[in-house]
BAMARRO-697286 format. One line per field, with one value per residue (C-alpha): z negated, x negated, y; residue in three letters. Coordinates in Angstrom, 1 decimal. Layout:
BEGIN
up c(Z	...)
east c(X	...)
north c(Y	...)
residu c(ALA	...)
This chain:
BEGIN
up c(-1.7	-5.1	-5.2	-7.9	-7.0	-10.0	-11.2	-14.2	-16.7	-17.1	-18.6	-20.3	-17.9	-14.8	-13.2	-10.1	-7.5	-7.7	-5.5	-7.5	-5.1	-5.0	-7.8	-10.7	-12.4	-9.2	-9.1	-8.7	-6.1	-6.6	-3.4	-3.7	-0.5	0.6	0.4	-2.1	-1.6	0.8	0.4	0.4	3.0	5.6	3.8	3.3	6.4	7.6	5.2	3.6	5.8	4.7	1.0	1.0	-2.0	-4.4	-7.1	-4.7	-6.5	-3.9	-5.8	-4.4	-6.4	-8.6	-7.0	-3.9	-1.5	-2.8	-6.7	-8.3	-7.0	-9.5	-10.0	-8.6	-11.3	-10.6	-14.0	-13.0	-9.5	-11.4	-10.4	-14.1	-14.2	-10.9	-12.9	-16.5	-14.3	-13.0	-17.0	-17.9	-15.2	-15.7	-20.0	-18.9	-16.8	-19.9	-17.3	-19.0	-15.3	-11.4	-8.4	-6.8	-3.1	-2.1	1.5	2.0	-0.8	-2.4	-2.8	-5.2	-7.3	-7.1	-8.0	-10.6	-12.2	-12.6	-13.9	-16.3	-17.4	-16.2	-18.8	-16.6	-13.2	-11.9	-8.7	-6.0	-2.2	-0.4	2.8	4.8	1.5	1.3	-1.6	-0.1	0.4	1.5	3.6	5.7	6.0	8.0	9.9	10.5	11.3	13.7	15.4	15.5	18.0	20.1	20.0	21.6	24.1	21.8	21.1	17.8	16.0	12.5	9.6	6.5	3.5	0.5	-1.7	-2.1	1.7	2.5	1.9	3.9	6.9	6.6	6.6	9.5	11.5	10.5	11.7	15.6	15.7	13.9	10.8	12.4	15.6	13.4	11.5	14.7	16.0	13.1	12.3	15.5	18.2	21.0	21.5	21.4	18.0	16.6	18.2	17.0	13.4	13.9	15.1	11.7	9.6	11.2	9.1	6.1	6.0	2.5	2.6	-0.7	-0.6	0.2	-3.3	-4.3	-1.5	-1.9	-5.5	-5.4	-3.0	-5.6	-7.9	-5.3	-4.1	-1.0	-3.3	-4.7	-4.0	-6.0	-5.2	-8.3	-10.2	-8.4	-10.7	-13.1	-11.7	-12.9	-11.0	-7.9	-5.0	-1.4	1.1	4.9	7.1	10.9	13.0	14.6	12.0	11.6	8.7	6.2	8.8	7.8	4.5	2.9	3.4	0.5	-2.0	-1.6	-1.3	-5.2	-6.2	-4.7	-3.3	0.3	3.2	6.0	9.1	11.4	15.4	17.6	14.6	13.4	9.9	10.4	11.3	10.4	14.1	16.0	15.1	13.6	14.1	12.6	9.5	8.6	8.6	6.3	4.0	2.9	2.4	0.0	-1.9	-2.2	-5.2	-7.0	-6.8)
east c(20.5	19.1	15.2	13.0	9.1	6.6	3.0	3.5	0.7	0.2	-3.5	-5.8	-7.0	-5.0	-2.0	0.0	2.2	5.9	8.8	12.2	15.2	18.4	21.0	20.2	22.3	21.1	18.9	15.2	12.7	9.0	7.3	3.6	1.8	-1.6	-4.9	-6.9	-6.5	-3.6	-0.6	3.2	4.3	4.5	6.2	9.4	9.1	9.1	11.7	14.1	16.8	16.6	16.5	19.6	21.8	18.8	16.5	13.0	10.2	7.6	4.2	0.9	-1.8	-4.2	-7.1	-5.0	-2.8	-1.2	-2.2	-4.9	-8.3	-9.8	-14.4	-16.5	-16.5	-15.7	-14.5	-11.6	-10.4	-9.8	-6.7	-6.4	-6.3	-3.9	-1.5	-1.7	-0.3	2.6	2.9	2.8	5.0	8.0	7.7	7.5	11.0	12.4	13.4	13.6	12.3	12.6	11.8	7.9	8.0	4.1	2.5	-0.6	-3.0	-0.1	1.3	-1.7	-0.9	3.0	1.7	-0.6	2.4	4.1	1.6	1.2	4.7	7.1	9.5	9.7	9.7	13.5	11.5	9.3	9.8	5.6	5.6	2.1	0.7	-3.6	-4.4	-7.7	-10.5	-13.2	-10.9	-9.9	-13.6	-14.3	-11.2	-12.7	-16.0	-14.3	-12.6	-15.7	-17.1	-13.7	-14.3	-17.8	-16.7	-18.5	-16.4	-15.3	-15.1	-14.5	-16.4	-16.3	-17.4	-18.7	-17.2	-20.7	-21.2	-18.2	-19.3	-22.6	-21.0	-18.4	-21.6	-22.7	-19.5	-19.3	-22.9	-21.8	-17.8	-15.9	-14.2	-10.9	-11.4	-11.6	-8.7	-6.5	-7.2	-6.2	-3.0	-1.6	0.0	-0.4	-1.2	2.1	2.2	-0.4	0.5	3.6	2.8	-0.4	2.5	4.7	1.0	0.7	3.2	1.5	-1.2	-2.6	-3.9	-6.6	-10.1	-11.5	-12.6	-10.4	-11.5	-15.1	-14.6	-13.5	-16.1	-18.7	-16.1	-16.6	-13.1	-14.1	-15.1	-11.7	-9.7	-6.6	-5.0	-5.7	-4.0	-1.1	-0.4	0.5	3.4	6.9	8.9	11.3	9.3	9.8	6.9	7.7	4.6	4.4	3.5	0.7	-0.5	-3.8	-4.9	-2.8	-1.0	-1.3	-3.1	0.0	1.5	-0.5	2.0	5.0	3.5	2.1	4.6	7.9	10.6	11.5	8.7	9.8	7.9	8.7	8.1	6.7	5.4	2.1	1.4	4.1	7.5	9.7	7.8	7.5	10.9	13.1	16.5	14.4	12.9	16.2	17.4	14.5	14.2	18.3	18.3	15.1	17.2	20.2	19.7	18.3	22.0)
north c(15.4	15.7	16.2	17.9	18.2	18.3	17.4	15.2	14.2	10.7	10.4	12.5	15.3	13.6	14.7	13.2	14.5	13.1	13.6	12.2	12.0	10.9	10.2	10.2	7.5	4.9	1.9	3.3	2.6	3.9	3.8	3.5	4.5	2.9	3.9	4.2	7.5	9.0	10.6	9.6	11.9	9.4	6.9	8.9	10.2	6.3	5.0	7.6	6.3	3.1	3.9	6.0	5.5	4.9	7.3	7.0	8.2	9.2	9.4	10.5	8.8	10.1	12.3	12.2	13.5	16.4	15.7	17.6	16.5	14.5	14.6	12.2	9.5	6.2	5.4	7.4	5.3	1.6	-0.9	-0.4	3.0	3.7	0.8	2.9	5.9	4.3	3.0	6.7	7.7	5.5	6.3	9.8	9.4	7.8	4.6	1.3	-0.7	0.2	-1.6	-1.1	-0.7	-1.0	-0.5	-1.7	-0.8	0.4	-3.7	-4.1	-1.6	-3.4	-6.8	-5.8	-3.5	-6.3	-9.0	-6.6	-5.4	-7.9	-6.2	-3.1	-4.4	-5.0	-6.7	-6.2	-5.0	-5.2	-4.1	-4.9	-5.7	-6.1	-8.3	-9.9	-7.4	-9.9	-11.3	-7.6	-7.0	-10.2	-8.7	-5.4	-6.9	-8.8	-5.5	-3.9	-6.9	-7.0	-2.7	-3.3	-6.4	-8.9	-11.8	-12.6	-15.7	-16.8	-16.1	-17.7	-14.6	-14.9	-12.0	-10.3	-10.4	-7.8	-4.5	-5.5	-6.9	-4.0	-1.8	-3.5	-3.1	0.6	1.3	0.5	1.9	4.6	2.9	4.2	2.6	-0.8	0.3	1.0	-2.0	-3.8	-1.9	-1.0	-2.9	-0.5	3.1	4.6	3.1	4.7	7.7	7.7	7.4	9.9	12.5	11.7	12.4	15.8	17.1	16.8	19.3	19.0	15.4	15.6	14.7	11.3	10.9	8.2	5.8	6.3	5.9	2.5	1.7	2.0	0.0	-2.9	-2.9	-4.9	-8.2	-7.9	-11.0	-10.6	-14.2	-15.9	-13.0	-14.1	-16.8	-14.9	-12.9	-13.8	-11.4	-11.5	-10.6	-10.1	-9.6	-8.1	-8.9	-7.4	-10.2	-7.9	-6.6	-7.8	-6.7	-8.1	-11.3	-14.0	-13.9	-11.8	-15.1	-16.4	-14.1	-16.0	-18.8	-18.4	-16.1	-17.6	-15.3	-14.3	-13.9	-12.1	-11.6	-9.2	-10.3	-7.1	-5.2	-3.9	-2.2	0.2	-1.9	0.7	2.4	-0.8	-2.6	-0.6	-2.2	-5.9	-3.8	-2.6	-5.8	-6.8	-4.6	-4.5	-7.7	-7.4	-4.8	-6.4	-7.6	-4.2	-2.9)
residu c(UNK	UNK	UNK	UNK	UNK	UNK	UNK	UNK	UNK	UNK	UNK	UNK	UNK	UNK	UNK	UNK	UNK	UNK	UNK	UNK	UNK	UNK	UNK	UNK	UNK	UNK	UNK	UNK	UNK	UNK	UNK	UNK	UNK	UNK	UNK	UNK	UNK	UNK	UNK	UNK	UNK	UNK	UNK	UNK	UNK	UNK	UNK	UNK	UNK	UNK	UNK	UNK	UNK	UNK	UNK	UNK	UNK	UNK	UNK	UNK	UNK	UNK	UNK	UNK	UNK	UNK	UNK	UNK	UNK	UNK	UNK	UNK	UNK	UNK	UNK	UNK	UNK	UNK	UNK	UNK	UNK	UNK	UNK	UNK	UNK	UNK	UNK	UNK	UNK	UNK	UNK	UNK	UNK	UNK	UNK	UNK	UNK	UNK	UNK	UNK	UNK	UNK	UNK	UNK	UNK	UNK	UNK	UNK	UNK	UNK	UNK	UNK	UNK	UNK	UNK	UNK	UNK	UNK	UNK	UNK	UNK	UNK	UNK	UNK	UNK	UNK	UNK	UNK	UNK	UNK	UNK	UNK	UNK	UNK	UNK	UNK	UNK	UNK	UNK	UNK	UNK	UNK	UNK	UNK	UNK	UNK	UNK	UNK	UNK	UNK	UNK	UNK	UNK	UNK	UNK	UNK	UNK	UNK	UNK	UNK	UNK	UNK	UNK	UNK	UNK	UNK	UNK	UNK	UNK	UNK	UNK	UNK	UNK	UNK	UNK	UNK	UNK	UNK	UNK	UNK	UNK	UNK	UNK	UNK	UNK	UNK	UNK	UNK	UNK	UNK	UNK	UNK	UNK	UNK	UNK	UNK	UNK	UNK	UNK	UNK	UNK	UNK	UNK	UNK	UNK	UNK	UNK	UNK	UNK	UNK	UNK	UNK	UNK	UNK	UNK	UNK	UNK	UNK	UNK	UNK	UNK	UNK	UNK	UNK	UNK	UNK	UNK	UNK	UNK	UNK	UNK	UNK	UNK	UNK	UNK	UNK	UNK	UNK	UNK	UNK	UNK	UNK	UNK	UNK	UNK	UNK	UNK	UNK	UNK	UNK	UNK	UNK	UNK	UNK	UNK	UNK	UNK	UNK	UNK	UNK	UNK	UNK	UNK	UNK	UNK	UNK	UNK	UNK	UNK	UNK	UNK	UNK	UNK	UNK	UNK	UNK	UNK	UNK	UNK	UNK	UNK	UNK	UNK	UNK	UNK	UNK	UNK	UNK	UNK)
């Protein structure tokens, strides 16, 4: 199989890691991993299989990963500037529009992509997508009490709120702990994909996502953006995954398209359900052929 490996410029003083695979002449796929922050060694690990036949792009994002590490500025880690990279990227690969497949973080990137050039975007595939970050904290708050045998109830957040009740959470359990909780359905889920992200050992600094901190990521609630999108779009949501089901539903239900939701399967489906997330995700790409 076809694959060339290469740090390409795509903004003054940045560079970002890109793996290009596949044929050359076939519909393309760029896979944005999540984050912010990350890497997207994982991500082909999970779905290379079910992207065969397609040009995958596998791009760690700026300051992360395996691309150069990037300083401490914040003006540097925007939603604006992450989207002007993919701009950058595709012009630089002389490619007139591709598909965005986006995981997690990575489906904001996607979605604002496309709000932004609908000219370029053939459609989008979100897998697990996070759009609401008020919304996940009150969900990681609420780990944090189920963590400490506290039960949890609903909480209605105010946008400002979030990073203090995340703050909160954080101060009594390991943010991963809250994470797990959220992502996984049971251990040997987490294990599993903790095995596959052994393999990469250069996984960047932690700048990125403490970068965006300061940028107040976690009053970011994207939805009313979501008016704005124009493209096809289909969102697969694991059933257990708790940090993006059900409030992922809320894309399709502004944006149209297809909603899939996959029974039996946390934030990683492609682990949990294989056989169902095939299923899912072909049909979302029949229609880039």
């Amino acid at each position: 199989m076809r694959e060339e490996i290469d740090l390409i410029a795509v903004d003054d003083g940045v560079e970002v890691y890109l793996e290009d695979t596949g044929p050359l002449d076939a519909p393309a796929i760029l896979v944005l991993h999540g984050g912010p922050g990350g890497s997207s060694y994982t991500l082909r690990e999970g779905l290379e299989e079910y992207l065969e036949g397609f040009r995958v792009l596998y791009l760690d994002q700026r300051g992360g990963g395996r691309s150069p590490a990037l300083p401490e500025e914040p003006g540097l880690f925007t939603i604006d500037a992450l989207v002007g990279d993919l701009f950058h990227l595709r012009d630089h690969l002389g490619m007139d529009s591709w598909t965005l497949l986006g995981h997690g973080f990575g489906g904001l990137l996607a979605l604002d992509y496309a709000r932004r050039f609908p000219k370029t975007t053939e459609r989008l595939v979100l897998i697990n997508p996070w759009t609401n970050f008020p919304w996940l904290a009150g969900q990681l708050y609420r780990a944090s009490l189920g963590l400490r045998g506290i039960e949890s109830h609903e909480i209605e957040l105010e946008p400002e709120d979030a990073y203090r009740l995340l703050q909160e959470a954080f101060a009594e359990v390991e943010p991963k702990a809250a994470f797990d909780k959220l992502l996984f359905p049971n251990q040997h889920s987490r294990m599993e994909y903790e095995w596959m992200a052994e393999g990469s050992t250069v996984m960047g600094a932690d700048t990125p996502g403490r970068m965006f901190v300061l940028n107040g990521l976690w009053r970011l609630d994207y939805t009313p953006f979501l008016l704005e999108i124009q493209v096809p779009c289909t969102v697969l949501l694991g059933a257990l995954d708790a940090s993006s089901y059900p409030e992922a539903q809320t894309i399709t239900d502004l944006v149209g398209g297809q909603l899939e939701i996959i029974e039996g399967a946390g934030h990683y489906p492609w682990i949990d359900q294989p056989q169902a997330f095939a299923e899912a995700i072909h049909s979302a790409l029949l229609g880039v052929h």
